[in-house]
N, C-alpha and C positions, 0 to 999 in steps of 0.2 A: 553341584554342577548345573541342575538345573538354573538355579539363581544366576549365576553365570552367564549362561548359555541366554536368559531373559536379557540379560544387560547389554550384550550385542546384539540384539533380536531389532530390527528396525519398523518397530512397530508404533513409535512416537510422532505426531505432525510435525511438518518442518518449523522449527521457529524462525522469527521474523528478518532474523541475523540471516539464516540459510538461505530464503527467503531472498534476500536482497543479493547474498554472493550468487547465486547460481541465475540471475538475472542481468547483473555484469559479465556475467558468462554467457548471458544469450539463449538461456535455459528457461524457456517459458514457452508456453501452451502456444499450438499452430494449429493451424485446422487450410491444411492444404488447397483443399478446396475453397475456401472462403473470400480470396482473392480473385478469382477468375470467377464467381459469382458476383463479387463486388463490382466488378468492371463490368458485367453483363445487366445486373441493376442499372448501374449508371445509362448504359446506353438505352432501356428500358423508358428509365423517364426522363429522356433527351426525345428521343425518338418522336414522339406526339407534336415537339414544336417545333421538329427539323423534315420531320421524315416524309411531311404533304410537300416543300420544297424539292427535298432530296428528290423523289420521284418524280418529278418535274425534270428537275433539272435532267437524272438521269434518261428519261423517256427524250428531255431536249439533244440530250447528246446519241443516243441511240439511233435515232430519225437521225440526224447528221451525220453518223456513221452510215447506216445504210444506202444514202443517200451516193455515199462517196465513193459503196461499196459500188456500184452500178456504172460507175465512169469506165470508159475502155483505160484511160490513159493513168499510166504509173503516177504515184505523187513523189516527189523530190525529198531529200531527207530534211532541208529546211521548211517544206510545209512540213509532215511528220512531226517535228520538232516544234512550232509554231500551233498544231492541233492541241500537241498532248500538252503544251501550258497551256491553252484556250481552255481547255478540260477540265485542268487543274484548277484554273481561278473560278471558272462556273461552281463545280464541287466544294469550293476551300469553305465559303462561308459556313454549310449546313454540316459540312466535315468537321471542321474546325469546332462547334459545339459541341458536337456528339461526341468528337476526340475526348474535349475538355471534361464532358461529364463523365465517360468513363474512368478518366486520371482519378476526377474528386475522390470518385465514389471507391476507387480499388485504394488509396491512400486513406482515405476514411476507414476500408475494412481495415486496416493493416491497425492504424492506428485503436482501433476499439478492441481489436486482440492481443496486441503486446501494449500497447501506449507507445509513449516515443522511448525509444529504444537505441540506443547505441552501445555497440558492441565490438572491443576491437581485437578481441578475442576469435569473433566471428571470422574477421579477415587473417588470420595467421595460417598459415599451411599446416595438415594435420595429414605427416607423411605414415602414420599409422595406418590411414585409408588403403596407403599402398601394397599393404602386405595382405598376400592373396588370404592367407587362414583367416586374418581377420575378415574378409570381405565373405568366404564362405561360412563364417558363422554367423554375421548378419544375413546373408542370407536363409538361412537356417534358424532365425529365430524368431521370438512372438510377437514383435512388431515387423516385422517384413511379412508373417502371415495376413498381420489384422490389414497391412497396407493395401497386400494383395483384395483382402476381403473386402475394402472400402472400393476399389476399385472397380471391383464385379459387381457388388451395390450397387453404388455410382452407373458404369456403364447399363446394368441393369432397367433400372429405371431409367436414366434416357432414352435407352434402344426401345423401351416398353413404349414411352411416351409417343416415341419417331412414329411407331408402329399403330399404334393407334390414334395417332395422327391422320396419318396416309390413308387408313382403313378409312375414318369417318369424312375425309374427302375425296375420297377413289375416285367419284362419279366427278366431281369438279376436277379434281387432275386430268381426267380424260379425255375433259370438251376444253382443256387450254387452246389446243391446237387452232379451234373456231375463235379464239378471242384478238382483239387487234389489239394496237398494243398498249393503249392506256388501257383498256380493260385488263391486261397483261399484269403491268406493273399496279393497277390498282386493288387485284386481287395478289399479285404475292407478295404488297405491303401489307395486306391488312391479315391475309392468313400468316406471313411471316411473323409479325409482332405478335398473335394470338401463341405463336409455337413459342416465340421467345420469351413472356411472358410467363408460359408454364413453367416452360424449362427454367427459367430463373426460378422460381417458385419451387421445385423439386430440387433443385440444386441448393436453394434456402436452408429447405430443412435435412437436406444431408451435412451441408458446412455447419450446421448447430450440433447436431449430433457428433459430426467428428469432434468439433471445441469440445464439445463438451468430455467425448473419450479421450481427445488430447490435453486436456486440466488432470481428468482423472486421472491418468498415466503420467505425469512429471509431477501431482502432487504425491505417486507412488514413490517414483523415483528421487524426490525428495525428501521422502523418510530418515528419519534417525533412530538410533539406538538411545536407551536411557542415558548409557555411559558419554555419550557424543554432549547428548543436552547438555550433564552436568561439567561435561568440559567445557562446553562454550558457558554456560551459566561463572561457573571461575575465571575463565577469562571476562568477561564483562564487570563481572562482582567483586570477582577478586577470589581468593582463597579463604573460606567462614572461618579455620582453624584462624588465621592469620585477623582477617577482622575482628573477630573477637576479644583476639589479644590484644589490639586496638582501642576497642570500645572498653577492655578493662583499663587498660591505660591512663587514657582519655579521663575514664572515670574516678580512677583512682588520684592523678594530678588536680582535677577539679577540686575533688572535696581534700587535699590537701591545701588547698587555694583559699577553700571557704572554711577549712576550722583557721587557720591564719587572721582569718579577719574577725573569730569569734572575741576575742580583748579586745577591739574596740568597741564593740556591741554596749548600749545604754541598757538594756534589758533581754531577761532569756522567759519566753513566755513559754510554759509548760502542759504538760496534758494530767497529769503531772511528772508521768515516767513513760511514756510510749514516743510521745513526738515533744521537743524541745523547735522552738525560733527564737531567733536573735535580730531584735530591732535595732538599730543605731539612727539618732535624728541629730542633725547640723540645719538647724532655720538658715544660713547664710549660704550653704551649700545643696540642700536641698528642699523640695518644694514641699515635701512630704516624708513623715518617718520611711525608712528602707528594710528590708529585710535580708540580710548581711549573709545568714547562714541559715540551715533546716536542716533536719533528719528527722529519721524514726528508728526504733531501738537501738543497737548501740551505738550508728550513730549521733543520735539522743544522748543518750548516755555522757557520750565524749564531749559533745556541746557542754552539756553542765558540768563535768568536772575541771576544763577550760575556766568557766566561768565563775567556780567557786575560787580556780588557780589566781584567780586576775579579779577576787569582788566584786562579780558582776550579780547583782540583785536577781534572784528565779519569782518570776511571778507565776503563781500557780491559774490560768484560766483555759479551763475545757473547751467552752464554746470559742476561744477569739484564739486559739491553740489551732484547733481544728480548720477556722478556717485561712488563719496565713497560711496553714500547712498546704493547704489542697487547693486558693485561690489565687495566692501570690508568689512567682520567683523568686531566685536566687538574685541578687541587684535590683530588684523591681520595687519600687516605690508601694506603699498600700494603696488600696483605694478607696474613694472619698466615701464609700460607704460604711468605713473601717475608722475614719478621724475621729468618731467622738471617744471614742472607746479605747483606743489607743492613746490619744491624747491625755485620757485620763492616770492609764496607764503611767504614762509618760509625767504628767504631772506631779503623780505621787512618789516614782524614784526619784526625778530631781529637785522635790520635796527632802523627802528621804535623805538626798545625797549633801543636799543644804545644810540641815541637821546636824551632819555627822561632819561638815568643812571641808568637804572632798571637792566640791563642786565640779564641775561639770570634765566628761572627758574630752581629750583631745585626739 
């Protein structure tokens, strides 16, 4: 039972198969906050080569507003309209950076967390949401805790940061009142950016830590059971019962293939009872003697009694035994290190075979 009860236990890493389905599912690591800090980088280092502009500009339109504010007389809704594009196109330029760097920078995050990602699974309606039990158990469970927990983290350390912010410039917040107004805008650009700065920087290493909790939580969740593995291993593999019946197959028509060809063989070089080969050489057909067939024990054995069937000469050589056995395949030609020796071989059966008026096979 125990053994069992191990074999559904999902205590195995996802393999690479899983791995890849539950990715077209859209099942990959998030770290929620890491996008609204990306966007917050971005404007971070835009900021330095727009934001001495920006404050220009805006302090240019401020002065023109208050300017306007001081006339007795109402403005018409085509000046109104005619201000607030004036507005716009002063703004667009330093806007329009800053926009741009944040897009990079939050499409940047997105992409270094999932990669590119498409998912059309994502878009399909999942009317299980709808049903209240399910939504009260997600509520009620350990990731809607940890959510809440990152959040009060999170909010945590901002409100911390805000706070001792404020504290360590109480005494400058309190003389704003005395400052005109590019001293205005040029102190809460320059303390602004120091706050946002942080706050990107504490938001950093929160969005790391959550990736990081949200990998470790989907590579849970992508666990498997033994018995899962060995399923998906069969499908990929195949069935081993089944393979193997296969590879005996396979093997068994082979060497059906290769005692067939032992009667044509010129010579069976032997060990002299362990490993039998069978040379056959054609000068017009080949460039070099071949080795036709091989075994060891009985199929050895079968080689030479083949070869006694059909007159084929057993030369008894240990050393030149051993190595067609273990240097040379099945159809593979010897090699040139093997010519002299062979050839002599080869010389003295069809020697041999001269003698006796058989001459050469066919």
């Amino acid at each position: 039972m125990a053994e069992a009860r191990d074999g559904f236990e999902r205590s195995e890493e996802a393999t690479p198969k899983r791995q890849e389905e539950a990715r077209k599912r859209g099942q990959v690591a998030r770290a929620r906050v890491l996008l609204p800090t990306a966007a917050l980088l971005g404007a971070v280092l835009v900021l330095p080569f727009v934001g001495t502009q920006l404050t220009r500009d805006l302090m240019r339109l401020f002065q023109g507003y208050f300017a306007l504010a001081g006339e007795s007389r109402e403005l018409s809704s085509e000046e109104l309209f005619s201000l607030t594009l004036e507005s716009g196109w002063v703004l667009l330029p330093a806007l329009a950076m800053l926009f741009s760097g944040v897009v990079v920078m939050e499409v940047s995050g997105g992409l270094l967390q999932t990669g590119f990602l498409w998912s059309l699974e994502l878009l399909q309606p999942d009317f299980s949401r709808l049903n209240p039990v399910n939504g009260l158990r997600r509520l009620a469970s350990l990731e809607a805790f940890a959510e809440v927990g990152k959040a009060i983290l999170e909010i945590g350390c901002l409100g911390t940061l805000a706070v001792f912010f404020f504290w360590m410039n109480l005494p400058s917040l309190t003389a704003l009142s005395s400052l005109g107004v590019e001293d205005l805008f040029l102190f809460g650009g320059r303390e602004g950016l120091w706050l946002l700065k942080t706050g990107v920087s504490v938001m950093a290493v929160l969005a790391l830590l959550d990736y990081l909790f949200q990998r470790w939580r989907t590579q849970v969740q992508l666990r498997m059971s033994r018995q899962e593995v060995k399923e998906e291993m069969k499908e990929q593999e195949g069935d081993p019962l089944l393979k193997g019946r296969l590879r005996t197959l396979r093997q068994k028509m082979a060497r059906q293939r290769m005692m067939a060809e032992v009667p044509k063989a010129d010579v069976i070089i032997t060990n002299p009872t362990r490993l039998a080969v069978a040379l056959r050489y054609r000068p017009d057909e080949m460039a070099a003697p071949r080795v036709i067939a091989k075994g060891a024990g009985f199929i050895a054995q079968r080689i030479r009694e083949i070869a006694r069937e059909n007159s084929i000469p057993l030369m008894e050589n240990k050393p030149l035994a051993r190595l067609l056995f273990h240097q040379v395949e099945v159809e593979r030609e010897i090699p040139e290190s093997l010519y002299r020796v062979v050839a002599e071989v080869l010389a003295y059966v069809f020697r041999l075979r001269q003698e006796r008026g058989l001459g050469a096979r066919s």
